[in-house]
N, C-alpha and C positions, 0 to 999 in steps of 0.2 A: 175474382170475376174473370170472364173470358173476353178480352177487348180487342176491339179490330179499328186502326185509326189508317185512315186513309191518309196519303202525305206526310206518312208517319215520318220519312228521312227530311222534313223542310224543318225551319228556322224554331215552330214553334216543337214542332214533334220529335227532334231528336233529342231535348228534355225531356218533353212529358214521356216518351216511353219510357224511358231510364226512371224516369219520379213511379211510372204505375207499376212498371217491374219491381222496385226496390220498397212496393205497397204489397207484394208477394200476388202480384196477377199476372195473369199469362196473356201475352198482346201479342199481335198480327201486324204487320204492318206491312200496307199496300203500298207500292210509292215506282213510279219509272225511273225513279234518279238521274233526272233529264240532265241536273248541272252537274253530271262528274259526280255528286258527289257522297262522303265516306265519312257520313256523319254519324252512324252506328255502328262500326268498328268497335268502337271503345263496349259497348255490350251484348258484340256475340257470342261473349263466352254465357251468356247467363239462357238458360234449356230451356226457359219460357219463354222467349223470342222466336216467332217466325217470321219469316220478311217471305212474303210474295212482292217479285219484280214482273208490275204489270200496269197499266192504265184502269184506273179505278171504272171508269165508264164501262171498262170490259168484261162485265160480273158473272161472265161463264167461267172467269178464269181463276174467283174465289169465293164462288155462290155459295159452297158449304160451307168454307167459314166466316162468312159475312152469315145466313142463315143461323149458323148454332151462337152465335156471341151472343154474350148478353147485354154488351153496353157498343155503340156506336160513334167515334168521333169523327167527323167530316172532318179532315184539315185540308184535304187536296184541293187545288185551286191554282187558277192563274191572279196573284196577289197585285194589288194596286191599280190604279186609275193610268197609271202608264202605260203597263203590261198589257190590260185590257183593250185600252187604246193602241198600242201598236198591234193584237191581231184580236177581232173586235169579232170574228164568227166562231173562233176556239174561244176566246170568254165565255160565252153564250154558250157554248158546246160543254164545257167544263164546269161552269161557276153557278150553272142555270139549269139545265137540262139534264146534265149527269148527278147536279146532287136531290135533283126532284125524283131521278130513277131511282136511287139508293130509298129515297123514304118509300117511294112506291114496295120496294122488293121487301122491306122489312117489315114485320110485325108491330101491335102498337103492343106490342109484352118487353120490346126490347126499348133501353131507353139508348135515346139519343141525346149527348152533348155537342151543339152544335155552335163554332166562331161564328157570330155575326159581323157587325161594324158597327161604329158609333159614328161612322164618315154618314150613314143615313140619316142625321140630324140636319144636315146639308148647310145652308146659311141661316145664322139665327142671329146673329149680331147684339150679343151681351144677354140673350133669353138664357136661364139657365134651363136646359134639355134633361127630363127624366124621362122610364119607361113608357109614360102614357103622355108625350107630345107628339105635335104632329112632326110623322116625317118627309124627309122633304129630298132625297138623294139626287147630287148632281152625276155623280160620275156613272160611267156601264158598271165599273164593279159592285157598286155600292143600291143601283138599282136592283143589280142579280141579287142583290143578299137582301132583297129586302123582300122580294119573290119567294126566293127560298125560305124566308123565316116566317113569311105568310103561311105559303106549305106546310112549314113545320109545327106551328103550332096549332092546327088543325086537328091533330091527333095524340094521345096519349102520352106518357111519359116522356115527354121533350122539353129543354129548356136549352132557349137562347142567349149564349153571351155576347153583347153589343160592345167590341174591344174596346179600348181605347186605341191608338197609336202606339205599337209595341218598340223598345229601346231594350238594349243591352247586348251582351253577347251569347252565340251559341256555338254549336259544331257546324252547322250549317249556318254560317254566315251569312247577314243583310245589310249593304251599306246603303240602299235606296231607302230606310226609313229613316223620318227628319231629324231624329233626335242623332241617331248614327251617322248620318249624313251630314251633321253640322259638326260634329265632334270631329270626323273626319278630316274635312276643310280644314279647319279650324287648326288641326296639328299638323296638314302636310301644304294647305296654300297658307295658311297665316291672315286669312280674309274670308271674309261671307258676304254675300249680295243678296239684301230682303226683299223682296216685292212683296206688298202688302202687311207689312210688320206688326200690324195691330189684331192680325186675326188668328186667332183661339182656335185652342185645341189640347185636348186629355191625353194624357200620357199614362203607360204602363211595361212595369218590367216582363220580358220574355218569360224568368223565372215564376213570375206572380202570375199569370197565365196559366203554367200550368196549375202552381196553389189553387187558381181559381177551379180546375175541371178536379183537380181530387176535393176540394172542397164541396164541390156539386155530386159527386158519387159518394163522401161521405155524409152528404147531409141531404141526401136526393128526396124523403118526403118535405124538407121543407121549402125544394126548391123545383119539382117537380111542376112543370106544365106553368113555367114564369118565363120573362125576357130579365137579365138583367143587363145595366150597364156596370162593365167592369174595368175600376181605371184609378188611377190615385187621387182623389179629396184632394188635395193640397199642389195638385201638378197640373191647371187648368192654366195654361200662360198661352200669350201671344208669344210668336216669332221671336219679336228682341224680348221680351224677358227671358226667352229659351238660351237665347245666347249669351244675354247678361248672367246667367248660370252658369253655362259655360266656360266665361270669362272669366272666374273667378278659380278656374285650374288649368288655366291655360291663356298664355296672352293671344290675341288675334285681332283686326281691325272689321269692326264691322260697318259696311258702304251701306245704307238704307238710298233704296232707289224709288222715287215718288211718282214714278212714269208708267215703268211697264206693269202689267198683271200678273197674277202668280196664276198659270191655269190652276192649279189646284184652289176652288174658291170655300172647301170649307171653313168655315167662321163659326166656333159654337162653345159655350160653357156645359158641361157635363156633372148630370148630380150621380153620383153611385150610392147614394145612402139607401136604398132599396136592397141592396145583396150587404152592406155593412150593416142594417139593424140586425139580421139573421145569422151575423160573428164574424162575416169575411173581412181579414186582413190583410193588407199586400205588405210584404217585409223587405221590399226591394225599395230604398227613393230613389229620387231624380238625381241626387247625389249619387250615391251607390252605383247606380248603373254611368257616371259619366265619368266616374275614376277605373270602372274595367274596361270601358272604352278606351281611357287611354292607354290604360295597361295593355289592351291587347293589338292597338292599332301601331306598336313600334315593330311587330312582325309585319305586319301589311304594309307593300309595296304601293297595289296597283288597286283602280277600283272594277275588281271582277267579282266582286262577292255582292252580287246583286241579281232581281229577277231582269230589268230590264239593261 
């Protein structure tokens, strides 16, 4: 197939194009490379790669091959409730508006796999959250994606994955997500500070991410024009059990604080049994991914490998 993923150089995309190129497909990749950075390196020697350096909103500058693809991945985006809240008229510009433009300009022949969020389950306090509850998103980003997946499933060959909370490592490096972000602490302060320790949240590996989008192109009539939640069964934990996981490859003191709020207020159990009846399996655990955490966090200094 001929694929064009936008944000092809971020956290989640400089896997998946490596995974769809080594599926023997020819991918595009759109991306500004805002952070520096030299996450595709490692496979510009392979002839099916193109990289357009450009702002995906700017679609004069890769109408013809965003037009002739025949599969579509949004990745680009301003990522988190942080990010979006530090500049809150480029979220909207980006996460809202540029990916309602993308579905506008394409065909409904062409399919589109598109990253949702499962932060739009918003506060649910021990409900367990499948495709068909209600949602309820607190944060700008998590509103934009819930806009967008409205849009999107609107029209023909599209299917929405509702992440979980993505953990592990890449070339393009994330220390702002929790799972990374605790592991972090954890080996260079030797402490963690909870606010709100009891609230839920689904985890998934970076790698099973992308499993999940070759899984959706290899098995695209039976996943065709669905939402699914995609995340690990078994990695639905509050805060300190995240860490009490943690604890067991690493020593650290964790302070639980009974005072302040965590802004971040989602709270929610995640069913993914809806894309696991139809064979999807994630091969990554919560284990797995917090031993190459450590493995990899003895190179890292400083915390610059982050959106905000």
């Amino acid at each position: 197939m001929k694929i064009l993923i936008t944000g092809g150089a971020g956290y989640i995309g400089s896997i998946l194009a490596n995974d769809l190129l080594n599926s023997g497909n020819q991918v595009t990749i759109v991306d500004t490379f805002s952070y520096n950075e030299n996450s595709l390196s490692y496979i510009c020697t392979n002839k099916k790669l193109k990289i357009i350096k450009c702002d995906f909103r700017d679609i004069s500058s890769y109408r013809e091959d965003l037009n002739s693809s025949d599969l579509i991945i949004p990745l680009a985006g301003l990522v988190g409730a942080p990010m979006c809240k530090k500049y809150p008229h480029e979220a909207k510009s980006v996460n809202l508006d540029g990916q309602i433009k993308i579905l506008n300009e394409i065909s409904e022949q062409q399919i589109v796999l598109m990253p949702t969020t499962n932060s739009a389950y918003g506060t649910k306090k021990g409900e367990v959250c499948d495709e068909e509850s209600q949602l309820n998103p607190i944060s700008v980003y998590a509103k934009h994606k819930v806009q967008v997946e409205n849009e999107l499933m609107q029209k023909n060959n599209r299917v929405s994955f509702r992440l979980a909370t993505v953990f592990g490592m890449s070339p393009r490096m994330r220390l702002d997500l929790l799972v990374n972000d605790f592991v972090f602490r954890a080996v260079n302060e030797k402490f963690i500070v909870l606010f709100e320790h009891k609230f839920n949240r689904n985890y998934i590996h970076v790698r099973d991410v992308s499993n999940a989008f070759l899984f959706g192109i290899k098995n695209f009539e039976k996943v065709k024009n669905n939402i699914f939640n995609v995340g690990l069964s078994d990695a639905n934990l509050n805060k300190l059990q995240l860490c009490e996981k943690i604890r067991e490859f690493v020593d650290f003191k964790i302070i639980i604080d009974e005072i302040e709020k965590d802004p971040d207020q989602r709270n929610y159990i995640v069913s993914n049994e809806k894309i696991e009846k139809i064979g999807f399996k994630p091969n990554y655990s919560l284990d797995n991914g917090i031993e190459e955490l450590l493995k990899g966090y003895k190179g890292f200094k400083f915390r610059h490998f982050s959106n905000v």
